[in-house]
KOLKE-607678 format. One line per 4 residues: number of its first residue (from 1); their letters; for each residue x, y, z of C-alpha. Coordinates in Angstrom, 3 decimals, decimal comma, padded with zeros to 6 digits. Example, Ala and Ser with C-alpha at 12.3 -4.5 7.8 and 13.67 -1.06 7.14 Angstrom:
1) AS) 012,300:-004,500:007,800; 013,670:-001,060:007,140;
END
This chain:
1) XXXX) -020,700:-013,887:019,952; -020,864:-010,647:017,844; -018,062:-008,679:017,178; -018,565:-005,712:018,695;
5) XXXX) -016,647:-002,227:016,665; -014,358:-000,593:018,583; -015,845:003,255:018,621; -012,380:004,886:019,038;
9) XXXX) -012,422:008,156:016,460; -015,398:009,662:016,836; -016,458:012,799:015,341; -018,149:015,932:017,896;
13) XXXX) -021,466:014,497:016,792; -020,632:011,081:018,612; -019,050:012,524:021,280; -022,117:014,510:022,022;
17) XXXX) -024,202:011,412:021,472; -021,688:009,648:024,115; -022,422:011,658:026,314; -025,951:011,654:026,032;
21) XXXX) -025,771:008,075:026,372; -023,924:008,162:029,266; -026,249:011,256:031,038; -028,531:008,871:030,585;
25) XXXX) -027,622:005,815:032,047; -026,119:007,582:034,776; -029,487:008,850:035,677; -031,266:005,550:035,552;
29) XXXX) -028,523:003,855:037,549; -027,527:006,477:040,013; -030,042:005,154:042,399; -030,709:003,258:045,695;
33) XXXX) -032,807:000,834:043,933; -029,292:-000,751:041,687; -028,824:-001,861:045,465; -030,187:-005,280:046,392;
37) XXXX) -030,329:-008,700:046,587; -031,017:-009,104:042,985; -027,892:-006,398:042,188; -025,526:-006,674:045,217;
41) XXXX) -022,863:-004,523:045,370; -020,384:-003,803:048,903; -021,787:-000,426:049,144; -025,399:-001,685:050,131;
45) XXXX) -023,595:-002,831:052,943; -021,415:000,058:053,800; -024,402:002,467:053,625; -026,313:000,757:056,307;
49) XXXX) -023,202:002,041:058,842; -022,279:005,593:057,276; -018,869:005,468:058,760; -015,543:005,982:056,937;
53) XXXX) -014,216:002,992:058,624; -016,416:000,308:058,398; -016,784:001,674:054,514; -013,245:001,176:054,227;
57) XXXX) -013,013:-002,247:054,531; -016,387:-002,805:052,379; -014,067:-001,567:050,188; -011,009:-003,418:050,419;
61) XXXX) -012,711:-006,669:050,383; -014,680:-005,702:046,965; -013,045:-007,932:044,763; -014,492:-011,213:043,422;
65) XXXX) -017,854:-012,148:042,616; -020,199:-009,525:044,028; -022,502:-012,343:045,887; -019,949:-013,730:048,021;
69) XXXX) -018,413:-010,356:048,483; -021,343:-008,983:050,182; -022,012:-012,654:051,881; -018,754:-012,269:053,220;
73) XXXX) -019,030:-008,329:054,620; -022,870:-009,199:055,712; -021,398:-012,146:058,124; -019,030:-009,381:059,709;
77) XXXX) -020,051:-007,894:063,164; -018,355:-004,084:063,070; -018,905:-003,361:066,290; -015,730:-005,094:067,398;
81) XXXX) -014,004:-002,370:066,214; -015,272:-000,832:069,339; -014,083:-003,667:071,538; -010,434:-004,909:072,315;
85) XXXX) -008,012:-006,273:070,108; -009,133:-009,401:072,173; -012,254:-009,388:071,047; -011,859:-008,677:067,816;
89) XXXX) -009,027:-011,956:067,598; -011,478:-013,854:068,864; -014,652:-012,876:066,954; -012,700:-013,548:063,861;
93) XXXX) -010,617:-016,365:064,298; -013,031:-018,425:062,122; -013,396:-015,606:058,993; -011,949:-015,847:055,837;
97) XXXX) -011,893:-014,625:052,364; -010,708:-015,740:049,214; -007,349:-014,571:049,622; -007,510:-013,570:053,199;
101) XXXX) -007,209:-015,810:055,897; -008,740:-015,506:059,517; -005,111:-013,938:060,448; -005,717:-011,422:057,638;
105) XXXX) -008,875:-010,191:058,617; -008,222:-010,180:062,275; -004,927:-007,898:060,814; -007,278:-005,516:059,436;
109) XXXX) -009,215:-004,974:061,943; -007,072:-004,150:064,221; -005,141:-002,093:062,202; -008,389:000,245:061,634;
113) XXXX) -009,407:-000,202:064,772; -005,540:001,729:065,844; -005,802:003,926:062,790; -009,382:005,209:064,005;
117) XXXX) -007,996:005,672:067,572; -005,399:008,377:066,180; -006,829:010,155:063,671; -009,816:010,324:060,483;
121) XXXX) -009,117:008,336:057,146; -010,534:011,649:055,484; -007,443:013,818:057,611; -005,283:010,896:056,662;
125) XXXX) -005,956:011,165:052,952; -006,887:015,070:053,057; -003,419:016,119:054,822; -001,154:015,039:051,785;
129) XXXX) -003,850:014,985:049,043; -003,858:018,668:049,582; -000,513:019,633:049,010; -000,246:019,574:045,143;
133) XXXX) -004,416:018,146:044,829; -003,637:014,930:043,976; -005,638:012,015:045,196; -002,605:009,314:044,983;
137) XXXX) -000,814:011,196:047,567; -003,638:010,896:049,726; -003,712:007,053:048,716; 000,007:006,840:049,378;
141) XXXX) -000,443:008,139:052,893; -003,520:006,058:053,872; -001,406:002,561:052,783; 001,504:003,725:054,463;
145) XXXX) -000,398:004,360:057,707; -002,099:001,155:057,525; 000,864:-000,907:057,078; 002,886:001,144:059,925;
149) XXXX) 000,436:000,970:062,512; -000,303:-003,073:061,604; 001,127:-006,167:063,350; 001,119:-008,242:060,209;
153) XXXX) 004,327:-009,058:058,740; 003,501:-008,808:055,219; 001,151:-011,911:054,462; 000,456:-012,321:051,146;
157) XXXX) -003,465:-011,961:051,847; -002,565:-008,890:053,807; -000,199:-007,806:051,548; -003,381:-007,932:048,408;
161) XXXX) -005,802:-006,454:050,864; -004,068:-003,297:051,577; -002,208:-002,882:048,489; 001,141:-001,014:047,833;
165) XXXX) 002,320:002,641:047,452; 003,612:004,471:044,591; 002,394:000,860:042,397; 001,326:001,164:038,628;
169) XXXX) -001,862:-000,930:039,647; -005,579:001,247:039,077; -006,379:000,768:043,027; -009,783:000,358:041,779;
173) XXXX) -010,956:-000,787:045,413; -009,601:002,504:046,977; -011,079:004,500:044,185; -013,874:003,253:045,066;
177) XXXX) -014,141:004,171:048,426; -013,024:007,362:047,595; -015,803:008,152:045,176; -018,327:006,934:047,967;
181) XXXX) -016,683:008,955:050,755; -016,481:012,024:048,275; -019,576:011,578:045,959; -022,986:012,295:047,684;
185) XXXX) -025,676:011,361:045,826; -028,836:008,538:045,762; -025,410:005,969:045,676; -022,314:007,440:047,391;
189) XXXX) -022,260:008,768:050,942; -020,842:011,865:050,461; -019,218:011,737:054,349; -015,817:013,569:053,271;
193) XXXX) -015,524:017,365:052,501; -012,162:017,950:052,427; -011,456:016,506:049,096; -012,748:017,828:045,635;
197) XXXX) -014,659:014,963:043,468; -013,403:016,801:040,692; -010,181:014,890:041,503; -011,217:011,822:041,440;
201) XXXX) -009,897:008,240:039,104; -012,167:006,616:037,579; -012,216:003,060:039,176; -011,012:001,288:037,142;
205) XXXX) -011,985:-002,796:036,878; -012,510:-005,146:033,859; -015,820:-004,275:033,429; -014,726:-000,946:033,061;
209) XXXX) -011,681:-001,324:031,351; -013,688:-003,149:028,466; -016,315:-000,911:027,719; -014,171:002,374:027,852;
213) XXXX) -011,789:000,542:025,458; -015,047:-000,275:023,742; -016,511:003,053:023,879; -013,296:005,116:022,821;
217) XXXX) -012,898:006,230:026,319; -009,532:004,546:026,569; -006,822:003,659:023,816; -004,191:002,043:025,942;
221) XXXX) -004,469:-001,398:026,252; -002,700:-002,562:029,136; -004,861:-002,452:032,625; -003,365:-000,415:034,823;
225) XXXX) -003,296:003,318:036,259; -002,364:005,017:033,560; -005,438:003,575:031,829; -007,123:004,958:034,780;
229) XXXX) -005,968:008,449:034,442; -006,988:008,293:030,856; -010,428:007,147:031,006; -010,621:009,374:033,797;
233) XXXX) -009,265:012,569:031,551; -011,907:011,474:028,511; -014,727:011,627:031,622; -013,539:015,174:032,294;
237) XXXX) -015,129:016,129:028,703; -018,212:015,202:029,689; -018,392:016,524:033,391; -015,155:018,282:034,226;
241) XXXX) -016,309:018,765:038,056; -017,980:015,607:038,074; -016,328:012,809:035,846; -016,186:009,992:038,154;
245) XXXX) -020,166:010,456:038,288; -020,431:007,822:035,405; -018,574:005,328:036,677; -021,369:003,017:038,171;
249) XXXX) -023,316:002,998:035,196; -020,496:002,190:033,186; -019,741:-000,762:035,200; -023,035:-001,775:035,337;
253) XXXX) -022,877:-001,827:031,039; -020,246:-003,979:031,497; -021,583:-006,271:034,200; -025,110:-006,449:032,420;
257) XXXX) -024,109:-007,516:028,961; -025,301:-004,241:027,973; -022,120:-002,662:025,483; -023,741:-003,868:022,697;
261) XXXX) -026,777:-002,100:022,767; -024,775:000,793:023,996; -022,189:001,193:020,492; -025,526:000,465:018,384;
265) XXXX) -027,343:003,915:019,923; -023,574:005,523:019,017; -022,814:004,382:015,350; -027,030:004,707:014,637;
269) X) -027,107:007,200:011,912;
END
């Protein structure tokens, strides 16, 4: 395997070709057609229901290799969420996930089914997001709510599905799911307006980690949410409004094998 330069101090002239880079590959992959069976990603599912819910746990389940994750959410009948808690025990009692037993994902489903009963997951996220306009407040709040209204007694596959407030990790599943619900474009949904996309973290997975680290996007090497905010930040030059626009084509370079080719078109003189 080559080894591939780190492109960390670049000069206004590689910025601008960065960017044009990126402009680019955002274009080409910022479309319905990187959704299939050939490419499958969770949203291919979640866009078939357009509801914050069922999106939701697209979401949380998106970790893992991408085939089995949509497998998985494919063998999933949502409309139990409409039906009793019954119902929804016994349609499940056989499902599992990696991580996640049957328990689990009966757990979940419940606990959305309650949370949808009460309120939105956009008011949810929007009440405390808009406070001081920051999105982990709104992340904080949406955990918390899960957990409270949940039977589950803190399973350890529950426990990894929902994730933890105030914790150093990326939440790249929730930033996910936030740049679907917020983004609307040929991808993302777009079925939230009470949060600005120019708020957004970048989310943030190995893929990602590696070819911002690669690309000079990112200096810190330790994966977590403060490499988040940063990668996120170095977006903002690009697309202040918008940064989080790049982030599926970015993943994409990383998923394809593509970085390479990428750093070549930088350094090219």
């Amino acid at each position: 395997m080559v080894d591939v330069p780190n492109v960390k101090k670049k000069t206004n002239m590689s910025l601008l070709k960065l960017k044009e880079i990126l402009d680019y590959e955002m274009n080409c992959r910022n479309n319905s057609c990187e959704l299939s069976d050939e490419k499958p990603d969770p949203l291919m599912v979640a866009k078939r229901y357009n509801d914050e819910t069922i999106a939701l746990i697209c979401a949380i389940f998106a970790y893992g290799n991408a085939k089995q994750i949509v497998k998985f959410l494919n063998s999933l009948d949502f409309s139990i969420l409409e039906s009793s808690e019954e119902k929804i025990k016994q349609e499940l009692k056989h499902h599992y996930y990696r991580f996640q037993k049957p328990n689990d994902v009966v757990d979940i489903f419940i606990a959305l089914k309650r949370l949808r009963e009460v309120s939105s997951i956009e008011d949810i996220v929007a009440n405390e997001y808009k406070k001081n306009g920051n999105i982990l407040d709104g992340l904080n709040s949406l955990i918390e709510n899960i957990k409270n209204i949940s039977n589950n007694s803190k399973t350890q596959g529950f426990d990894f599905l929902v994730g933890n407030k105030n914790s150093n990790s990326p939440h790249k599943r929730y930033m996910m799911y936030f740049r679907w619900m917020t983004r609307f474009d040929s991808l993302d949904m777009g079925l939230w307006s009470k949060i600005d996309k120019s708020d957004l973290i970048l989310p943030l997975d190995t893929h990602t980690f590696h070819v911002c680290g690669k690309l000079g996007l990112l200096s810190r090497k330790t994966y977590d949410l403060k490499a988040a905010l940063e990668a996120t930040q170095s977006l903002k030059k690009f697309d202040k409004n918008d940064p989080i626009k790049y982030d599926f084509a970015l993943y994409r370079i990383g998923q394809e094998k593509d970085l390479d080719k990428i750093i070549k078109k930088i350094t090219l003189k």
